[in-house]
C-alpha positions in Angstrom: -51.2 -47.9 -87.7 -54.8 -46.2 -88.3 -56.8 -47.4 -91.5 -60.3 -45.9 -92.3 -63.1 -46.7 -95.0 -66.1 -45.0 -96.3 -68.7 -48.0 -96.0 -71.9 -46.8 -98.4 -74.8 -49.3 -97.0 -75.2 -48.3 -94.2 -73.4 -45.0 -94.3 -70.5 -45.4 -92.0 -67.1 -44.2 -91.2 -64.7 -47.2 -89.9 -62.0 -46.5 -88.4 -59.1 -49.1 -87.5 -56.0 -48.8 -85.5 -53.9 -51.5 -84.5 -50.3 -52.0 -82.5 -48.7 -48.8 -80.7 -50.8 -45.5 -81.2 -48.7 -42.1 -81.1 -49.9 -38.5 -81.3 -48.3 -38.7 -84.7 -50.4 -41.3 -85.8 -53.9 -39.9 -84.5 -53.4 -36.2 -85.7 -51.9 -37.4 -88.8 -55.2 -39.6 -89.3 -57.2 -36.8 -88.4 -55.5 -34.2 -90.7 -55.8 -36.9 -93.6 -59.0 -38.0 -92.7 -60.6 -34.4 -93.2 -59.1 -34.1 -96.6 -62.2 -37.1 -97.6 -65.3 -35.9 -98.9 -66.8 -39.1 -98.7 -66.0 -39.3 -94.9 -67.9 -36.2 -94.0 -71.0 -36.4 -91.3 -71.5 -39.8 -92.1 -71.8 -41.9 -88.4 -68.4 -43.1 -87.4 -66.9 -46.1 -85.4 -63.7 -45.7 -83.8 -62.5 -49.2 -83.6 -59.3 -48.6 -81.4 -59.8 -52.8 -79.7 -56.8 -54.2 -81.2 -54.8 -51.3 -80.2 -51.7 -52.5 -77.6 -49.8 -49.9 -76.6 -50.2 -46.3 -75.7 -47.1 -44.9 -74.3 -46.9 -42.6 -77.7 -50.1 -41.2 -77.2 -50.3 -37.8 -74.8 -53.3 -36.4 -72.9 -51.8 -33.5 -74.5 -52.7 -34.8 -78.4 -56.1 -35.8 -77.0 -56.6 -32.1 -75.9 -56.0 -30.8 -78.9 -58.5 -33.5 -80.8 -60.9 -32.4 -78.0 -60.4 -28.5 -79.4 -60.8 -29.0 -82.8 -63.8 -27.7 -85.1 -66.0 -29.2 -87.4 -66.5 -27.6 -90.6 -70.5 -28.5 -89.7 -71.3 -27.9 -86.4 -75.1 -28.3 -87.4 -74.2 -31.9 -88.7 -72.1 -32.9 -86.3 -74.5 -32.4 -83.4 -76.3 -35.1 -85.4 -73.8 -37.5 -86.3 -73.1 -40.9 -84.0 -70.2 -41.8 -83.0 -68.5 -44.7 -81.5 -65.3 -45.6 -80.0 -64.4 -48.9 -79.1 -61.3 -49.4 -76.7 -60.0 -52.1 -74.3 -57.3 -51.6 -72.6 -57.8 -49.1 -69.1 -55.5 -46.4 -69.9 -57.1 -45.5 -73.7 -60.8 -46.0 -72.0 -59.8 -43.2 -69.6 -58.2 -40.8 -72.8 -61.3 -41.5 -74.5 -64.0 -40.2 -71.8 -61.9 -37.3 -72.0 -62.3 -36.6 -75.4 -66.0 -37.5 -74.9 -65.9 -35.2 -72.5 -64.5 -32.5 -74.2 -66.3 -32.8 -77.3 -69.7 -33.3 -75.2 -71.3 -30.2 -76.7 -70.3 -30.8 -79.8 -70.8 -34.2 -81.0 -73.4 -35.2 -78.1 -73.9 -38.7 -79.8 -70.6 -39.8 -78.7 -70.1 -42.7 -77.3 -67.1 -45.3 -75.2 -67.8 -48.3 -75.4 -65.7 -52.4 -74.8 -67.6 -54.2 -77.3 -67.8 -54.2 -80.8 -71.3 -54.9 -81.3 -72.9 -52.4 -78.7 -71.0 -49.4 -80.3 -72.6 -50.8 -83.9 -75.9 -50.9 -82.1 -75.1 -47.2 -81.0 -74.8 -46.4 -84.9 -78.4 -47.7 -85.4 -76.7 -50.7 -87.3 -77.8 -54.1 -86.4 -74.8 -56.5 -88.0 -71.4 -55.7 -88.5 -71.6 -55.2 -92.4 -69.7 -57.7 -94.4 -67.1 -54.9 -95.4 -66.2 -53.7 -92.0 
């Protein structure tokens, strides 16, 4: 399951997912999530941590995340990013969309811990909301 918010102060995208992640569920999230105004070229944390299992999630899905365009690509060269992962398997999928995505959002980050990828965002505490 994949849950986002639009935090105002500070500006941030949050991202959630929790349990088994598919293809389904990360290109449906995408799709859905570009439908939000208020979601657009604001900085965004990808907090994938509580995620558990993978084995619905392809390289192949992550490719085609890795080829998509921004409607921006002015902003989007600005905008941080963070994704936060545990296990092994979903660190190594996401360096490969960081990799793939390097020219084109060349803020993003992988990171194990909560708190460093908020530091990445410029944001000192986890806001209350978040």
């Amino acid at each position: 399951m994949i849950e986002f918010q639009v935090l105002e102060e500070p500006p941030a995208f949050v991202v959630r997912a929790v349990g088994r992640l598919t293809d389904a569920d990360l290109l449906g999230f995408v799709a859905q999530a570009q439908q939000d105004p208020n979601a657009a070229w604001k900085h965004a944390l990808y907090d994938f941590s509580a995620v558990d299992e993978i084995s619905g999630l392809s390289l192949q899905a992550v490719r085609q995340l890795g080829r998509m365009r921004s409607c921006d690509p002015e902003a989007s060269r600005q905008q941080r990013v963070a994704i936060v992962v545990r296990g092994t398997g979903l660190y190594g999928m996401a360096r490969i969309l960081q990799t793939l995505m390097g020219g084109r959002l060349p803020h993003l980050r992988v990171f194990r811990d909560l708190s460093d990828a908020w530091a990445h965002l410029g944001i000192d505490e986890r806001p209350a909301e978040a």
